[in-house]
Structures are given as C-alpha cells and as structure tokens.
N, C-alpha and C positions, 0 to 999 in steps of 0.2 A: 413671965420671965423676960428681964431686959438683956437684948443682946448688943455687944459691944459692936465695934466696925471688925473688928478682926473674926469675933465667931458669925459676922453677919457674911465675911468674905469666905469663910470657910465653909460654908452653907449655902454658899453661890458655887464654888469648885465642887463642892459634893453634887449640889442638883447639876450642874453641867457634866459634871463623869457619869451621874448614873445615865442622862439623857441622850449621851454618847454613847454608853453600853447598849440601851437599849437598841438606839440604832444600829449600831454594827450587828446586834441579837437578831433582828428583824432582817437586815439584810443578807446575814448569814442561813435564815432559814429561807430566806426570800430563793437563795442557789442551791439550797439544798431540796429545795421543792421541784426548782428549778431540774436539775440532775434528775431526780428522781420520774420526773415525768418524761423524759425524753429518752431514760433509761427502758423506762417501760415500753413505749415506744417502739425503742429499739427489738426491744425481745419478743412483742407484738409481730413486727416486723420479719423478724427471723422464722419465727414458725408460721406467718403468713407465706413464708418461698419455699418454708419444709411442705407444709400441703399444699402449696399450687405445683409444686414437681411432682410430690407423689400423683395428685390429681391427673397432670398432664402423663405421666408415665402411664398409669392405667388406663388412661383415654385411648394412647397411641396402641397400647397394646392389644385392648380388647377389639379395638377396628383392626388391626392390620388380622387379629389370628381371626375376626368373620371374615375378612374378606379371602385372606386362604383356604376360611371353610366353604366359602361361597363360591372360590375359584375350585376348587379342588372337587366338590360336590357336581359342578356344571361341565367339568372337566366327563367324566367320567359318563355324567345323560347326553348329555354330544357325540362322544364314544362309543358307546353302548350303541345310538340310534345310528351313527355313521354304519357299525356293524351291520344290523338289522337292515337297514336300506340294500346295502352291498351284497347281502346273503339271499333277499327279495330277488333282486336286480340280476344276481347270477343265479336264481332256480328258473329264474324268466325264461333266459336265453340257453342255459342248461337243456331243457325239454325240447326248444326251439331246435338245436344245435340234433338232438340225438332225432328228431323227426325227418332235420334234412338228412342224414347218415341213412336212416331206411329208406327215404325214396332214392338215394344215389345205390344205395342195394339195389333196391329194387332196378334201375335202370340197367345197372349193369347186368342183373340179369336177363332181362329183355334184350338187350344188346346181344347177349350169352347163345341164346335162343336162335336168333337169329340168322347169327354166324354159324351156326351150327347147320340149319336148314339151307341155307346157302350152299352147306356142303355138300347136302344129299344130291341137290339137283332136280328134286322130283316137282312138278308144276306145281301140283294141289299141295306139297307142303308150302310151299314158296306162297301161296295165292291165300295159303290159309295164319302163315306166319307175318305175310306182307298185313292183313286183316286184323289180326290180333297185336300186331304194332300200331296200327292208325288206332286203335281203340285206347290202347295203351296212351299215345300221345294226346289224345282227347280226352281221356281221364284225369292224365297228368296237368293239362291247360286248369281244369277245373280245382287241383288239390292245391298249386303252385299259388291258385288263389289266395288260398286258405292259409297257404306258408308264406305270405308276404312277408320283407322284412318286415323284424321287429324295431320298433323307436322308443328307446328309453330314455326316463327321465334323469335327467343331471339335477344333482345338489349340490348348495354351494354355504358355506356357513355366511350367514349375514348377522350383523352388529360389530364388526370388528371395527370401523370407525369410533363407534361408542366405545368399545375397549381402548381404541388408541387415545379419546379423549380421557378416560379414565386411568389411565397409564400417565398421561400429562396432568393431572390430577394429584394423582398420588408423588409426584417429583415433584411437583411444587408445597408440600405440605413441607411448614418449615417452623422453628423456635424461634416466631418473632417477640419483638416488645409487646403489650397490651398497649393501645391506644387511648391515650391520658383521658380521664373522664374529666369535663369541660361542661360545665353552667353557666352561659352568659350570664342568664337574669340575677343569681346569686353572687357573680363577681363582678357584676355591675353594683351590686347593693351593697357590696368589702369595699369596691374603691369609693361608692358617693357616703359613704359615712365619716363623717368628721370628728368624731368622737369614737377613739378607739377602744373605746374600753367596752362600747355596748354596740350590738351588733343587732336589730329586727330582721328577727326571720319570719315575720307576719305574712302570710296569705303562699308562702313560695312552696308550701308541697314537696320540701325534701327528702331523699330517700337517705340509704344509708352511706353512694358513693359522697354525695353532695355533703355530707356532715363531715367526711375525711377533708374536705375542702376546708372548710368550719375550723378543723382539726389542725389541719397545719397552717392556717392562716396563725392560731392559736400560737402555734411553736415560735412562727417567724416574726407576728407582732407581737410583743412583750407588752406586757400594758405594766405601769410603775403607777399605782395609786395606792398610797398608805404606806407605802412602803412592802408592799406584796404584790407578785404577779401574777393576774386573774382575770377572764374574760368572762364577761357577761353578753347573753346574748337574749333579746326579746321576743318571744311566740306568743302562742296566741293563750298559751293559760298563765302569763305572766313573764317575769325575770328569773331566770334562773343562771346560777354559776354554773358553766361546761367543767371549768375544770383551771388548777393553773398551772401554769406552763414555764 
C-alpha cells in the first residue's frame, strides 16, 4: 500500500497521540502506585500505635497492680512480725515486773514484822526478829541477783533507703519517645551509592528495624526508571524488587 504525504502525516499524529497516551497511562499509574503504597503505609502505621499503647497500657498496669501486691503483701509480714516482736518483748518484762511486785510484798512484810516486835519490847523477840531480818537481807542480796534489770532488744525496720530509691523510681517512669533506631554501616551504604535505583545489602546482617530504614529510604527516594517507581536492592541470593513506592 502506497502512502501519500498526508496519510503518512496522519500516521505520524496518530503514533505520537498514542505515545503520549501511553505516557501519561504509565505515569498515571506511576501515582497511583505511588498513593497506594504510602497509603498503606499509613494504616500500617496506625495500628502499629493502636498496639504499642495497648502494649504500653498493660505493661504499666500489670507492674503497678505487682507491686501493690507486693507492697500490700510485705505490708502486712512487717506488721504481723512488729506484733509478734512487741507481744515477745512485753511477756519478758510482764513476768519481770510481777516478780519484782512479790519481793516488794515480801519486803514490806518483813518491814511489817518488824515494827511490830519493836513494839512488844521483849529482847528475845527483838534479837530473834533483828536475826530473821539479816537473813532476810542476805537472801534478798542473792535473789536481786537474779532480778537484774532486764535489756531488751530494739527493732528498727531497715531497707527504707531502698524504698526511697524505688519511690524515685517509680516518679521517674515516664511516656517518652522510643529512641530512633540508627545503623551507621547501613546508612553509610544509602549515602555512598550512586545509583539510586539499586541498593547492596551484601554481607550487612539486617534485622527487621534496619529494613524499615530500607523502607523509608524507599518512600523518600523515588527512583523514575521506565517510567515507574521501584527500588531494587541486592543480597546475597540476588536482586530483588522491595516494593514501589
């Protein structure tokens, strides 16, 4: 089929309209890809703070109600033994106390005796009550022995330093930031690559934060080849597409 100049011009406008459609088609899906990944993203993101609160909510809560079981618990064997000490410590001096009572009886009735024979006047009572008081006071030397004060022991609660530390412990527990996770070696190897489209992660051992790095490197550098945006990165079982962004 021979073509004139005019169908060969019109067949120039057609393959440039379609070559222009196509391009705006490709770069159309180029944003819509685009959207859609950062979209996700996003919702990733959302329910990544829905479970780090609830996380953090059960955290604080299951520690705060041990350690009121913990205080509440010790509260009460502290208590208990304070009792126990104080109910010891007063049966001590309880018996102590009713021992000295009988010999101060006892003295005064000696005393009793005395005055009494004093009154009669008669020698031999006098010489034999005088007698039975020195015995008296020489027995008593011997018992007063035996009744020495008593010395009790004092208690005193110890660890309250360690409580005051853990009192400044607990006032400093706070909702701070998480502290950005940082790979040099890995963002030394984003910035010395020259060619943004492909990334080696050969030999570097990454875990999961180090790939969110990977990840938003991803978002922030756009790669434009073909007309689609797509980052390739190199390991060690070849090339693969992360994803595009």
């Amino acid at each position: 089929m021979i073509l004139n100049n005019k169908s060969v011009s019109l067949l120039l406008v057609l393959t440039v309209e379609i070559c222009f459609f196509l391009q705006q088609e490709n770069g159309l899906q180029n944003v819509q890809l685009c959207l859609n990944y950062r979209t996700d993203r996003a919702e990733k993101s959302m329910n990544e703070i829905e479970n780090e609160s609830r996380s953090n909510q059960e955290k604080v809560t299951t520690t705060m109600a041990t350690l009121r079981q913990l205080i509440n618990d010790q509260e009460q064997v502290l208590l208990e033994r304070i009792k126990t000490e104080e109910k010891n410590a007063r049966k001590s001096f309880e018996q102590y106390k009713r021992n000295l009572q009988q010999e101060q009886q006892g003295l005064i009735k000696e005393i009793c005796n005395v005055v009494d024979i004093r009154r009669d006047k008669q020698p031999k009572k006098l010489l034999e009550a005088k007698q039975t008081f020195q015995q008296y006071i020489k027995d008593m030397d011997t018992r007063l022995i035996d009744l020495k004060p008593l010395t009790r022991k004092k208690y005193q609660i110890t660890g309250f330093d360690k409580v005051n530390e853990l009192q400044t412990a607990i006032q400093n527990l706070k909702v701070a930031e998480q502290p950005k996770h940082v790979n040099d070696v890995l963002q030394q190897r984003i910035n010395s690559t020259t060619d943004r489209s492909k990334l080696s992660l050969v030999g570097l051992q990454l875990n999961d934060m180090d790939m969110e790095i990977v990840a938003n490197e991803m978002a922030i550098n756009r790669v434009n080849k073909e007309k689609q945006n797509f980052f390739l990165f190199i390991c060690t079982v070849g090339i693969e597409n992360i994803g595009t962004v």
